[in-house]
N, C-alpha and C positions, 0 to 999 in steps of 0.2 A: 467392500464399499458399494455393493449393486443399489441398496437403497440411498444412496445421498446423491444429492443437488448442487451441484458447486457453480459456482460463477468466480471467474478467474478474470481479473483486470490486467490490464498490461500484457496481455496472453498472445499476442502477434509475432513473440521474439524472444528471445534471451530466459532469464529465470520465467517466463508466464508460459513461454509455448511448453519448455520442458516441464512444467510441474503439472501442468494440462495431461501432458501425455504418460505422464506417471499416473495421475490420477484414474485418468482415461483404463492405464493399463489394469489399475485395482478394479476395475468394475464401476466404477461412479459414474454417474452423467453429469458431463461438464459444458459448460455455457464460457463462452469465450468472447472478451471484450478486447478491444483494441481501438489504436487509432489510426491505422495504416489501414484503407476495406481489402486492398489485393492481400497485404500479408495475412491480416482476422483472417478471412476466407480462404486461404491457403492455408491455416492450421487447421481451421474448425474443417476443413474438409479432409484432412488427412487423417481427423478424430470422429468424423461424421455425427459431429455438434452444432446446436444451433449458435451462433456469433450476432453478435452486435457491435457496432462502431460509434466510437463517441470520442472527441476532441476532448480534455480537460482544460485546457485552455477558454476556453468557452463550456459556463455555467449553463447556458440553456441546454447545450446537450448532454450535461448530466444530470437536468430534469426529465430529459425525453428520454435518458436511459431509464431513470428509475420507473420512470412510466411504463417503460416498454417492458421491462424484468416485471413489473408491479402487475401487469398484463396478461402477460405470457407462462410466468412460470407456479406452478400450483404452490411452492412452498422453494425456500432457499435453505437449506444445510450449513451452505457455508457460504462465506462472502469473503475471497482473500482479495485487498486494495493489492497491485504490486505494480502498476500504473505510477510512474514516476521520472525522477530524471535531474542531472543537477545541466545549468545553462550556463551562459556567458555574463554580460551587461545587464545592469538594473531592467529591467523592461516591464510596462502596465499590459496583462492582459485587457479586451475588450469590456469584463466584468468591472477594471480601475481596481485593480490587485498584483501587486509583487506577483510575476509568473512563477517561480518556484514553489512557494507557501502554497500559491492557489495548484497548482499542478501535483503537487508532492501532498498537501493537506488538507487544502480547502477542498476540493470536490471529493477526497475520499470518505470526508466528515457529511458532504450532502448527502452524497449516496446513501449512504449511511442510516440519515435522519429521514430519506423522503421514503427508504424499507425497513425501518424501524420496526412496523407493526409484521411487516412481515417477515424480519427477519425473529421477531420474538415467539410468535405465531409455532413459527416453525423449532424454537430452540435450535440457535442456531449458534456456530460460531464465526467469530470476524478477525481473521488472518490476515497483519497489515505489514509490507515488510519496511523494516526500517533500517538504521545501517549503525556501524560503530563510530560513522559519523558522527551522531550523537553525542558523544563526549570531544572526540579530537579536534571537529571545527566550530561549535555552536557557541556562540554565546547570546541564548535569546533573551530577547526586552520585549515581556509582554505588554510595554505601550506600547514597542514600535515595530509590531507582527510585520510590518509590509517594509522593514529596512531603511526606511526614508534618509537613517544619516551612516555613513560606514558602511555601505555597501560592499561586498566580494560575494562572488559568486560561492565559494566555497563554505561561507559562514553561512547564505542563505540555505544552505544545503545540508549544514548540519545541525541548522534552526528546525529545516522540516523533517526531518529525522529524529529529532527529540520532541514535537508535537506528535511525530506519530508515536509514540511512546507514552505521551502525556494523554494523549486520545484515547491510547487503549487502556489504560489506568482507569480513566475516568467513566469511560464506556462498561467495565468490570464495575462499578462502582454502582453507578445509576441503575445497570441490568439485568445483573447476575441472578438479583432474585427472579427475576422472570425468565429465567432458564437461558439468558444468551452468555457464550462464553468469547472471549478475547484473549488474542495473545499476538504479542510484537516481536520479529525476529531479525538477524544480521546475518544476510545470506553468504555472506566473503567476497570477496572480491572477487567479479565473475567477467570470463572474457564474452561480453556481449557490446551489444550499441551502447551502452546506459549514457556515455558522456558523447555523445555523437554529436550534438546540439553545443557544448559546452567550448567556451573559452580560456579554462582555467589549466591550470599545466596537471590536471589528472588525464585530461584529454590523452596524454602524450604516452602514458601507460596503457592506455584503452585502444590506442591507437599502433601503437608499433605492432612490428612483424613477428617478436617474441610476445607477443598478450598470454598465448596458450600457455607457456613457460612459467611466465606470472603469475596469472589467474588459472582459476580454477575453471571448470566448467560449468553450463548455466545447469545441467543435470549435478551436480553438485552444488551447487546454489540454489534450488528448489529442494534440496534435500528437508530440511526444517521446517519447510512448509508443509510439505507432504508428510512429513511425521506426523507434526499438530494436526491434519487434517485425518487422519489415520485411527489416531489413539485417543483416549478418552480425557477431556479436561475433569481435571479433581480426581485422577490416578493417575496417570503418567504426566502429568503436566497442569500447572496452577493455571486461573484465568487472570486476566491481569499484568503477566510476568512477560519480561525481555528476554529472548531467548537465543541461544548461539551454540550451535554442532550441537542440539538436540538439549542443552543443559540450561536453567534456569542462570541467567549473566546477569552480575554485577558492575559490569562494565557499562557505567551510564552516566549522563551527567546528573551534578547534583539534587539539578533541580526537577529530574525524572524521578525519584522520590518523595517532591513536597504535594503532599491533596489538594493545598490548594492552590499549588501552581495549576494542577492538572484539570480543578475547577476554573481558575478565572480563563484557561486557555479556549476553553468549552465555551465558555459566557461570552469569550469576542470575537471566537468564530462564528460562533449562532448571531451574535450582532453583526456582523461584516457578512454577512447569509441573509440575512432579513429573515432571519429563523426564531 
């Protein structure tokens, strides 16, 4: 992988730092985002990578990322979203968005759109990680993307977990003939921070003294990343497709299937974007 460009989000910790440094270890150069500057800069320094720091919480700074990547880097390879996280209580980020959707969806969707050109440019592909949340907690209502009635933490979690599914569908869809390739994966459940923020009783598995016992580790949890970033979309791997321990998964919810779920999901996130 000595020629490829990768830019790793969520990369300060858990599945991002480890798939960085597998990547790292293939030969690629890798660009490392986070939101933490001491942890970014403690990874990107142990990979002697260049980092960038960006809140997801806050939309302006993942315009000033796009800028900055748009900037700085001649061409991008690859773009894997893995920037994420499930929370506690309803809560409006600063943008006046459901913080989950926006933190787990919304900005991985801008990012997205505002390196579009350059992510095409480059034939690239866009590795988003999603989870098997997906089917077990979701039940999304594409009127009410931001939860406004029936809130739990849990369901907003595996709403944006089946957007990121419907995202990469749809991004395969619009792209593919211009060379970018997509693909959405379910790491397992990995002993990391991921619920650290979270009030929901996952916390509590994330949290004990036995986690390593549980889970798995976050270098095994970047396993499937690092795969799709490795091999070739359209031989070892379709664009488009949900993927789990390396194999194309059927484990999804129904509506990660319908086109034009995964269309009008597209049309109200670029409205709720001013895109």
């Amino acid at each position: 992988m000595h020629d490829q460009l990768i830019v790793v989000t969520g990369a300060s910790d858990g599945i991002g730092a480890a798939a960085a440094r597998q990547l790292r270890a293939l030969g690629a150069t890798v660009v490392v985002v986070g939101r933490s500057p001491e942890k970014t800069a403690a990874v990107a320094a142990r990979l002697e990578a260049r980092f960038y720091v960006a809140d997801y919480t806050l939309l302006a700074e993942v315009r000033r990322l796009a800028e900055q990547l748009g900037n700085d880097l001649p061409r991008i390879d690859l773009l894997a979203h893995n920037a994420g996280g499930i929370f506690g209580v309803r809560e409006l980020t600063v943008d006046g968005h459901e913080r989950t959707l926006q933190v787990n969806h919304l900005a991985p969707f801008l990012l997205t759109q505002l390196l579009r050109e350059r992510l095409i440019e480059s034939r690239a592909r866009v590795i988003t990680t999603s989870s098997v949340a997906n089917k077990v907690f979701s039940r999304l209502d594409l009127d009410d993307l931001e939860l406004t009635h029936r809130y739990s933490a849990r369901v907003a979690y595996g709403n944006a977990k089946l957007a990121n599914i419907l995202f990469t569908r749809e991004l395969h869809r619009r792209h593919h003939g211009a060379g970018l390739a997509a693909a959405a994966f379910h790491p397992g459940g990995v002993a990391s921070n991921f619920a650290a923020e979270s009030s929901s009783l996952l916390r509590l598995v994330y949290r004990t003294p036995l986690r390593h016992r549980l889970l798995i580790s976050p270098a095994a949890g970047a396993d499937t990343l690092v795969w799709l970033a490795r091999t070739t979309p359209g031989v070892e791997w379709r664009s488009g497709g949900y993927y789990v321990r390396r194999a194309l998964s059927g484990a999804v919810d129904k509506l990660a299937d319908d086109p034009e779920a995964a269309r009008a999901l597209w049309e109200r996130s670029a409205a709720l974007l001013g895109r």
